[in-house]
C-alpha positions as CSV (number, residue, x, y, z in Angstrom):
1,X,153.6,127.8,243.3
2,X,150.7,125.3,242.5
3,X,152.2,122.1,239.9
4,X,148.6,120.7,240.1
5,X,145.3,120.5,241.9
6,X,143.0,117.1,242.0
7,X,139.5,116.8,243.9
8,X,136.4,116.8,243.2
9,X,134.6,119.0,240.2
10,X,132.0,120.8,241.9
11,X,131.1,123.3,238.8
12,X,131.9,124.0,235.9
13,X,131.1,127.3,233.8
14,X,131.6,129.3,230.6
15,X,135.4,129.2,230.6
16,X,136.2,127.9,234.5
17,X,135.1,125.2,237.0
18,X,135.7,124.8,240.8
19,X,137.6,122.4,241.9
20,X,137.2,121.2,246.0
21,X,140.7,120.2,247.0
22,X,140.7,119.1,251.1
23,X,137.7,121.5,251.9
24,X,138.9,124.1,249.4
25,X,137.3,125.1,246.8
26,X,139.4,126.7,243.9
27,X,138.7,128.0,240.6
28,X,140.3,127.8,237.7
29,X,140.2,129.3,234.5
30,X,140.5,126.6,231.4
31,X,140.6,126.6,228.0
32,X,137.6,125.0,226.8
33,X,138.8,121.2,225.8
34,X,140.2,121.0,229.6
35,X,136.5,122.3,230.9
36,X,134.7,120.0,228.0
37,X,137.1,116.6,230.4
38,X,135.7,117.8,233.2
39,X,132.4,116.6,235.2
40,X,130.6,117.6,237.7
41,X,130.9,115.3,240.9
42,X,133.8,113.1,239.4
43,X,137.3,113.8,240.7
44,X,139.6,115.5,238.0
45,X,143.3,116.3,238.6
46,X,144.9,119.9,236.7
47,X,147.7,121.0,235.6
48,X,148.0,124.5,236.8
49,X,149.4,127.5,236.1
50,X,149.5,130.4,239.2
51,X,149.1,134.0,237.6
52,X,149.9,137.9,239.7
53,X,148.9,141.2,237.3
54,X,148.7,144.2,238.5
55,X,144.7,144.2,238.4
56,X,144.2,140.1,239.6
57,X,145.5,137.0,240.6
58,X,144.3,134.0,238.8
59,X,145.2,130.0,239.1
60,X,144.6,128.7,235.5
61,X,144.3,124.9,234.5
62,X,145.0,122.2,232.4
63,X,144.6,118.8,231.2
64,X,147.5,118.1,229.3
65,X,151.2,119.2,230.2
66,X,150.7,120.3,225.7
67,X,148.4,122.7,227.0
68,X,149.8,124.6,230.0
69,X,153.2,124.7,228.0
70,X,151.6,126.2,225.2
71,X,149.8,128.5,227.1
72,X,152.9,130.1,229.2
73,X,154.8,130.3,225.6
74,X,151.6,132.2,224.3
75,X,151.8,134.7,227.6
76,X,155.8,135.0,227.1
77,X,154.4,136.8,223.7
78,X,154.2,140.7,224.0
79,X,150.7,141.9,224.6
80,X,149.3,138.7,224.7
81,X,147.8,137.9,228.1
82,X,146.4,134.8,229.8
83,X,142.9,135.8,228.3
84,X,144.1,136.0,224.7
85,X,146.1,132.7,225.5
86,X,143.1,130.7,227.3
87,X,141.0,132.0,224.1
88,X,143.5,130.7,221.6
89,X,143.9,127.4,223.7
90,X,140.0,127.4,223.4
91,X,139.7,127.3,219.5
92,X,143.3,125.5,219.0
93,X,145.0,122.6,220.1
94,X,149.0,123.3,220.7
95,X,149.5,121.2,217.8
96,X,147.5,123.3,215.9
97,X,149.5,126.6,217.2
98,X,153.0,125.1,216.7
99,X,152.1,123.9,213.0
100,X,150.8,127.6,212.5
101,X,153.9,128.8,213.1
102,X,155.6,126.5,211.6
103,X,154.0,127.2,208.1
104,X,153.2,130.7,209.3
105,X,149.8,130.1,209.2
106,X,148.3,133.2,210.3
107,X,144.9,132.1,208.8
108,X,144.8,129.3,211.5
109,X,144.0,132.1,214.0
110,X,140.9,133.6,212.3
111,X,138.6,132.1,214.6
112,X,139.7,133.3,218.0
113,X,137.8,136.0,219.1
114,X,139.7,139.3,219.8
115,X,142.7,138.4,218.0
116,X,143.8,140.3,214.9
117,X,146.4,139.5,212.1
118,X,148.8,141.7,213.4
119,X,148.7,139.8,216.5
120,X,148.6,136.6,215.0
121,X,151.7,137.5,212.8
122,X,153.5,138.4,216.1
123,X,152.7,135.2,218.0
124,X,154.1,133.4,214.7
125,X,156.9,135.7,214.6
126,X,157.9,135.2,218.6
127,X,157.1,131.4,218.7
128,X,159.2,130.1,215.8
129,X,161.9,130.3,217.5
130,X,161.1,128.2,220.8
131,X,158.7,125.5,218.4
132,X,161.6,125.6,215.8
133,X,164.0,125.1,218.9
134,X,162.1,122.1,220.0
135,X,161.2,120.3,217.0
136,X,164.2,120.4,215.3
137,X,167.0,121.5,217.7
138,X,169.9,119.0,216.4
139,X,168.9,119.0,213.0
140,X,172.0,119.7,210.8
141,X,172.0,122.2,208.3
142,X,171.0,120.6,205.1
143,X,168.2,118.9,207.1
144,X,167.2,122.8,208.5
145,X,167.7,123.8,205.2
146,X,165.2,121.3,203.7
147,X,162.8,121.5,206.7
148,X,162.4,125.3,205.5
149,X,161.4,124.6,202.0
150,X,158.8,122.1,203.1
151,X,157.6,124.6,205.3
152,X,157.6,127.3,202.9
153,X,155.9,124.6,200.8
154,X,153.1,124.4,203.2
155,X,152.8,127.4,203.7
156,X,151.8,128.0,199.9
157,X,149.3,125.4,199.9
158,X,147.8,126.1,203.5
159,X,147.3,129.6,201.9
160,X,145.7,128.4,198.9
161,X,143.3,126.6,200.5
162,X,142.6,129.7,202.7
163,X,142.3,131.4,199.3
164,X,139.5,128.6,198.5
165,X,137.4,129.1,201.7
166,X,138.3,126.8,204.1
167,X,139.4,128.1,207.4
168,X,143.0,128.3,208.7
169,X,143.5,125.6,211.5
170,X,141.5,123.1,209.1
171,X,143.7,123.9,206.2
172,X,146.8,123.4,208.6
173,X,145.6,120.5,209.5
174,X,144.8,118.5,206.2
175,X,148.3,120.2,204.8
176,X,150.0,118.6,207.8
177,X,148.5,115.1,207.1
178,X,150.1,115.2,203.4
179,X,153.7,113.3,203.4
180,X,156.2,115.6,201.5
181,X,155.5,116.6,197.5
182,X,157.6,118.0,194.7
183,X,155.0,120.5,193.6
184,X,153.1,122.4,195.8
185,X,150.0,121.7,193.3
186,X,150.6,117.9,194.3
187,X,150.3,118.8,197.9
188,X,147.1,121.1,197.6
189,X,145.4,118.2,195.7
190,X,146.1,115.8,198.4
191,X,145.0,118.2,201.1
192,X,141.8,118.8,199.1
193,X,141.0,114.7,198.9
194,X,141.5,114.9,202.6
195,X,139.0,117.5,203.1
196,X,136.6,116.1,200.9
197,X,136.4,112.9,203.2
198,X,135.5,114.1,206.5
């Protein structure tokens, strides 16, 4: 219904800001990177997403066309609703997500509040598919077939640096910086450098 709204930021809150389009002034609910690109007075342009429950109608927005994707994946999840997705959105990038699932990373999830490992397992489970689908759609089978070990690979190491007490996403992240190894030990020492520097 709405692709996108731009005018003038007039306020911006905890997790939505107002947006005055022709005299009009519209709120939207935004994860919290969009909100943190916003400012008050400046003009902003969103990406929007229109939303009809039962109990409300909401118009959610975006800065990046990453985000609002993500987002309507994360809603096409069962039991997850725009709340759990704006929360997840709020904590991790959809690069972040998609490389959770991809390593099934249910770790990366840890810090978004209200949201279990069970449910965190069935977002991985529901979205490798449609990430699997996009990343590597015309791979042939030896390539899927490799892609899988070095995810499974990954995996192992994300999880033993989760094991050593650094949290999910940041683990998926420094894993995900590390070109391919032959040992899994090889990859978690490279991860660890990484994390060491910043």
């Amino acid at each position: 219904m709405y692709y996108h709204i731009r005018g003038l930021v007039t306020e911006i809150g905890a997790d939505r800001a107002v947006i005055d389009a022709c005299g009009v002034g519209y709120e939207l609910i935004c994860p919290r990177p969009t909100l943190a690109a916003l400012t008050v007075g400046k003009e902003a342009k969103l990406l929007t997403h229109f939303n009809i429950a039962q109990d409300a109608v909401a118009l959610y927005g975006f800065k990046t066309e990453d985000e609002r994707t993500m987002f309507r994946k994360l809603i096409g999840v069962t039991r997850i609703g725009p709340k759990v997705a704006i929360q997840t959105l709020s904590v991790l990038s959809p690069e972040d997500i998609s490389l959770a699932v991809l390593t099934d990373n249910v770790a990366a999830f840890d810090g978004v509040p209200g949201l279990g490992r069970k449910t965190a397992a069935r977002i991985i489970l529901e979205l490798k598919e449609k990430v699997d689908r996009t990343s590597s759609a015309s791979a042939s089978k030896p390539d899927k077939a490799k892609a899988q070990a070095g995810a499974n690979m990954r995996h192992e190491a994300i999880e033993a640096l989760v094991a050593l007490g650094y949290d999910g996403a940041a683990a998926g992240r420094a894993v995900a910086a590390v070109e391919d190894c032959e040992r899994v030990e090889d990859m978690i020492m490279k991860a660890l450098r990484s994390l060491g520097n910043k």
